[in-house]
C-alpha positions in Angstrom: -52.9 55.4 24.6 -56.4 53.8 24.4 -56.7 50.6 22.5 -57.7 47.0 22.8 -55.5 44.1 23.5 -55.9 41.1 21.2 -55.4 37.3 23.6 -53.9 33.8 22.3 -56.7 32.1 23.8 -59.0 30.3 21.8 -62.6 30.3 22.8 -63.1 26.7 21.7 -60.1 25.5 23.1 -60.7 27.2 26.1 -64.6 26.2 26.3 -63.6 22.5 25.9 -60.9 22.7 28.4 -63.4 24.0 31.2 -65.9 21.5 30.5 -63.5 19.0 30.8 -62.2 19.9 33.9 -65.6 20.2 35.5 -66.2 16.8 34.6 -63.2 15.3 36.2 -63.7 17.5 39.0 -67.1 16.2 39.4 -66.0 12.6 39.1 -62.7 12.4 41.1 -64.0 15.3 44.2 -60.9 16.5 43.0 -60.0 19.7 45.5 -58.7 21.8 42.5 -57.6 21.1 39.0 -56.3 23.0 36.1 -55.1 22.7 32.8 -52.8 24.9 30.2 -52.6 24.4 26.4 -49.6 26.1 24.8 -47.9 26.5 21.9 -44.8 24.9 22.8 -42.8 26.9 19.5 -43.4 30.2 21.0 -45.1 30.0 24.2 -48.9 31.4 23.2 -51.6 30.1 25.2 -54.5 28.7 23.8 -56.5 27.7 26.8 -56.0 28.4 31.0 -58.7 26.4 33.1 -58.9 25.8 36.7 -62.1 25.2 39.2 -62.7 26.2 41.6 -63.2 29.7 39.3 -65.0 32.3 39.9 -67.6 34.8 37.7 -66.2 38.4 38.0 -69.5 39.9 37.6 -70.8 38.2 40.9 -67.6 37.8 43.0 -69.3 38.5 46.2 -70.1 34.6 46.1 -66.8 33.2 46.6 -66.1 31.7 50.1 -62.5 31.0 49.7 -60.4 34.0 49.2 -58.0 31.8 47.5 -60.1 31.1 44.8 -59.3 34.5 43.4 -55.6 33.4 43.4 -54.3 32.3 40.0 -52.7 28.7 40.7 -51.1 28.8 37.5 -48.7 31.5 38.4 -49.2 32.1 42.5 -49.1 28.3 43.9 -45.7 26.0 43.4 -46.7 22.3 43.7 -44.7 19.2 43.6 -45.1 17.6 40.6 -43.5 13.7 40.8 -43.4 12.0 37.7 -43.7 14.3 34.6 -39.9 15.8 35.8 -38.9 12.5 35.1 -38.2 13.4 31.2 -36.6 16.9 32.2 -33.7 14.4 34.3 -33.4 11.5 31.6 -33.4 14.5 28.8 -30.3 15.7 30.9 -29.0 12.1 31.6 -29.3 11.7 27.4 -27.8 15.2 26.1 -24.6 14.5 28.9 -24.2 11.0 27.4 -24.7 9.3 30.1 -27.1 7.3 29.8 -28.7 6.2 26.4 -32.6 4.8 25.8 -30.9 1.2 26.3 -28.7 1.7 29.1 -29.6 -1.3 31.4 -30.0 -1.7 35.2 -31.1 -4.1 37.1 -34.0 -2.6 39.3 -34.8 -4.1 43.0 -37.8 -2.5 43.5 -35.9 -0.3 45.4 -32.8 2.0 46.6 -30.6 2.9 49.3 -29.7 6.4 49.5 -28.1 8.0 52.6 -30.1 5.9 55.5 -33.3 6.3 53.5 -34.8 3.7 51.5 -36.4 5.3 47.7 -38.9 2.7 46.3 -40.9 2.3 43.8 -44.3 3.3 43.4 -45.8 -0.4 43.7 -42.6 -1.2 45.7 -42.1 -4.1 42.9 -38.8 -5.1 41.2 -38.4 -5.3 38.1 -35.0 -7.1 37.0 -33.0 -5.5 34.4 -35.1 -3.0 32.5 -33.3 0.1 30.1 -34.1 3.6 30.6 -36.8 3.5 28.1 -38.9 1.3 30.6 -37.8 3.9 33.3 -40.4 6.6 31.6 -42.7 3.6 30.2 -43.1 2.6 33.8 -42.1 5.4 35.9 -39.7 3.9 37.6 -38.2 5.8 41.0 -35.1 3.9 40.9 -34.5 3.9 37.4 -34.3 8.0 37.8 -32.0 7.8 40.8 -29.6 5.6 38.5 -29.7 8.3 36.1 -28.9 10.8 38.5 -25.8 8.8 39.7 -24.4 9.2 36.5 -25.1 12.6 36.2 -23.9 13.9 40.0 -25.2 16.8 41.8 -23.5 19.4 39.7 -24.4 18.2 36.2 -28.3 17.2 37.2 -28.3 21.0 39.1 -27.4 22.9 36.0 -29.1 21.2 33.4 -32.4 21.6 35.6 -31.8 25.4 36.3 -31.7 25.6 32.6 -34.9 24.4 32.3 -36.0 27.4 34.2 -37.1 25.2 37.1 -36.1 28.4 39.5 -37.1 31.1 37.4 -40.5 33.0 36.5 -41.3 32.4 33.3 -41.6 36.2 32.4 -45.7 35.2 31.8 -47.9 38.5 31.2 -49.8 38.1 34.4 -50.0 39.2 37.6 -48.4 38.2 40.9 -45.7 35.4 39.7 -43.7 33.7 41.8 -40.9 31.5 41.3 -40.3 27.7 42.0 -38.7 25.9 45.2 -35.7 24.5 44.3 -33.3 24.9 47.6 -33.1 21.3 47.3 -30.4 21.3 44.7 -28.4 24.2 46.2 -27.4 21.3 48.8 -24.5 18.9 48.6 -26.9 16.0 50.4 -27.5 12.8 48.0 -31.2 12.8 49.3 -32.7 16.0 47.9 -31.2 14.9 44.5 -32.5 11.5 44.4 -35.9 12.7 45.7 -36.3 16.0 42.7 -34.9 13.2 40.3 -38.3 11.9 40.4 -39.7 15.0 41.0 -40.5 15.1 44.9 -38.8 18.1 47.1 -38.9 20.1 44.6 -41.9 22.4 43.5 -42.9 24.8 40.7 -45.1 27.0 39.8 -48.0 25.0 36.7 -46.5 27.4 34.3 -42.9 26.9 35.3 -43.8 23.1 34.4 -45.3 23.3 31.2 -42.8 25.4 29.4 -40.0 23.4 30.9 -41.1 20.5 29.3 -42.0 22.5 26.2 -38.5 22.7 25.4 -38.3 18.9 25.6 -40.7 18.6 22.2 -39.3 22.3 20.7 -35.5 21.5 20.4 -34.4 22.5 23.5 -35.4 26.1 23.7 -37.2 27.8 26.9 -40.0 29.9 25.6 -42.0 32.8 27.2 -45.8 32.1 27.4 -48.1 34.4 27.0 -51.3 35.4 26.4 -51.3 38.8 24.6 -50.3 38.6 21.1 -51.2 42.0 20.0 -52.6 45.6 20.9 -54.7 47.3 18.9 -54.7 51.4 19.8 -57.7 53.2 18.5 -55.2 55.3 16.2 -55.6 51.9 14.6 -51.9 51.2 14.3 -51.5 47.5 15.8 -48.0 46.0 17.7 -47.3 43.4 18.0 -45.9 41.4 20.8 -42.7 40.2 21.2 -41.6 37.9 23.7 -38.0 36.3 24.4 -36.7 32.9 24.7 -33.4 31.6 25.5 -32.0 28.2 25.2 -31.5 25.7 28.1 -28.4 22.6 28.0 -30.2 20.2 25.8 -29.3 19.5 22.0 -32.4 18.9 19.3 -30.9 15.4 19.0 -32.0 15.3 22.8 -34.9 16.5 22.1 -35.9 14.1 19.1 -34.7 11.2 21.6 -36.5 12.4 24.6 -39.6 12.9 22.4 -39.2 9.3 21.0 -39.0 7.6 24.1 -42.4 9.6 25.3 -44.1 8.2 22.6 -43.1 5.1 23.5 -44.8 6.1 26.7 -47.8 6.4 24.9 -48.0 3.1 22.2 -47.3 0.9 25.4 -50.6 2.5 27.3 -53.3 -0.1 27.5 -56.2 1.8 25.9 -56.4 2.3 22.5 -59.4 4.3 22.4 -57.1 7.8 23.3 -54.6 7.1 20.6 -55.1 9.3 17.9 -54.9 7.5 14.4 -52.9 9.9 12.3 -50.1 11.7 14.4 -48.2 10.8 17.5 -48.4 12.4 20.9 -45.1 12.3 23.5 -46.5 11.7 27.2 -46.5 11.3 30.5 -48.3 11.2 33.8 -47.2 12.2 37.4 -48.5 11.2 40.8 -46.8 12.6 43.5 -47.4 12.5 47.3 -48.7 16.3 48.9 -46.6 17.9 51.4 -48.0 18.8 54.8 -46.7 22.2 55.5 -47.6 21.6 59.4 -45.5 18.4 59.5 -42.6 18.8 56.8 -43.6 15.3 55.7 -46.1 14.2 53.6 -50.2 12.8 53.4 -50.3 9.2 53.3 -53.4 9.6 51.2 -53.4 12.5 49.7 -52.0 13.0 46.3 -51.1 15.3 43.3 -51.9 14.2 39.7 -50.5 15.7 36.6 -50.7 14.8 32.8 -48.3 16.2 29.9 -48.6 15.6 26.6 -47.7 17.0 23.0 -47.9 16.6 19.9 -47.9 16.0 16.6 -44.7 15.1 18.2 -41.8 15.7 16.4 -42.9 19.0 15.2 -44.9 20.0 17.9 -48.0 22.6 18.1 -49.7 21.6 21.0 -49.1 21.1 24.5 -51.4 20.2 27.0 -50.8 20.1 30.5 -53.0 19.2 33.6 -53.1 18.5 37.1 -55.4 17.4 40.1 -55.1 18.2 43.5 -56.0 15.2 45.5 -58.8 13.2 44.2 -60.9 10.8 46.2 
């Protein structure tokens, strides 16, 4: 049958997010960036921007083949920070560790014969889990994994759909790397406990921490929400969504404790006066693929937020490979 399909994307939203990006990538000599805006209740996309892009009309320009590659859906990145909330969600919904629970932080750990630090390699004395997320604390998210253990940790973050496409109506999908947490070695849990070693796909990301700000369900994004045939009968789209380990009490405390994220950040200017917005930022170290290790100076950047927050309708969520 002929007929037209009918997108979720909003041309403002979507304008305003390109514009954005080009500024940042301008500023920062960023080496790619993107950013998705979702509707974290049922998975409709507003707004999908990345650059470098591309005009289809004049293709033959492009020198990298790979820009023609959607990153959203094709390329897995490690992520660092913002999976800190997916493991403290887990930590919270298991009961075993509450906002409060204390620790007393050393600026770092011991694990196997490595040593996991912080990111400013500071100590911090004894500091509750809330300062964990306010300060993004690497410790603070291996002491939640120890209360956890492997097999608690691996389950609640496979229901999150950390290993799984997300069922998104595009092309070429791929899923997340998450071998790491098929093993029984301490390392590779206290490592994706703050989000390193383990890398997924931007989409995979965004609608696993959806769930966080939606009561704890995983939705399916999309971008088609309806077709029109010329027979001029219309369907509309369905798309499924299942439920992952975490209560809607977790999700009202994990929510909470992101917006306390947000009222400690310095800068009041991005603090919007009448509603609340759960966040949190990521910096995580890029792997070298010829090495196995990593770049000493070259890093991933990545921002969620959401909001209002307790009743969420936006998502936003954007990253930047290796600025300057």
């Amino acid at each position: 049958k002929d007929g037209s399909l009918v997108t979720t994307i909003e041309p403002d939203v979507q304008s305003f997010l390109e514009k954005k990006l080009s500024v940042v990538k301008e500023k920062y000599q960023v080496d790619s960036i993107g950013g998705i805006i979702m509707n974290p209740q049922d998975g409709s996309i507003y707004a999908l921007g990345v650059n470098p892009d591309f005009n289809p009309n004049d293709f033959s320009k492009v020198e990298k083949v790979s820009t023609f590659s959607n990153p959203f859906v094709e390329n897995v990145f490690e992520f660092g920070s913002v999976v800190k909330p997916l493991v403290m969600a887990a930590g919270l919904d298991a009961g075993v560790v509450t906002a409060q629970t204390k620790y007393d932080d050393k600026g770092f750990i011991q694990v196997e014969k490595k040593e996991i630090s912080n990111f400013d390699k500071k100590a911090r004395g004894v500091v509750n889990m809330e300062e964990v997320l306010s300060q993004s604390l690497n410790t603070g998210m291996v002491f939640v994994y120890r209360q956890l253990g492997r097999d608690k940790m691996r389950n609640y973050m496979f229901s999150f759909g950390v290993k799984d496409k997300t069922g998104i109506d595009l092309p070429n999908e791929t899923n997340g790397l998450t071998s790491n947490l098929n093993t029984s070695r301490d390392i590779e849990y206290a490592n994706a406990s703050f989000g390193q070693g383990i890398a997924l796909t931007p989409m995979e990301m965004v609608r696993a921490l959806a769930s966080l700000g939606n009561g704890g369900k995983l939705v399916t994004p999309h971008v088609v929400k309806s077709i029109k045939y010329d027979t001029f009968v219309e369907k509309k789209m369905t798309y499924p969504e299942v439920a992952t380990k975490i209560s809607e009490e977790t999700s009202e405390e994990i929510t909470r404790m992101l917006v306390r994220v947000m009222d400690k950040l310095e800068s009041t200017q991005i603090k919007p006066e009448h509603y609340s917005v759960a966040v949190k930022t990521g910096t995580a170290q890029v792997a070298d693929k010829l090495t196995g290790g990593y770049y000493k100076d070259k890093h991933t950047h990545s921002f969620v937020g959401y909001f209002p927050a307790y009743n969420p309708e936006f998502i936003v969520f954007l990253y930047a490979i290796n600025p300057k």
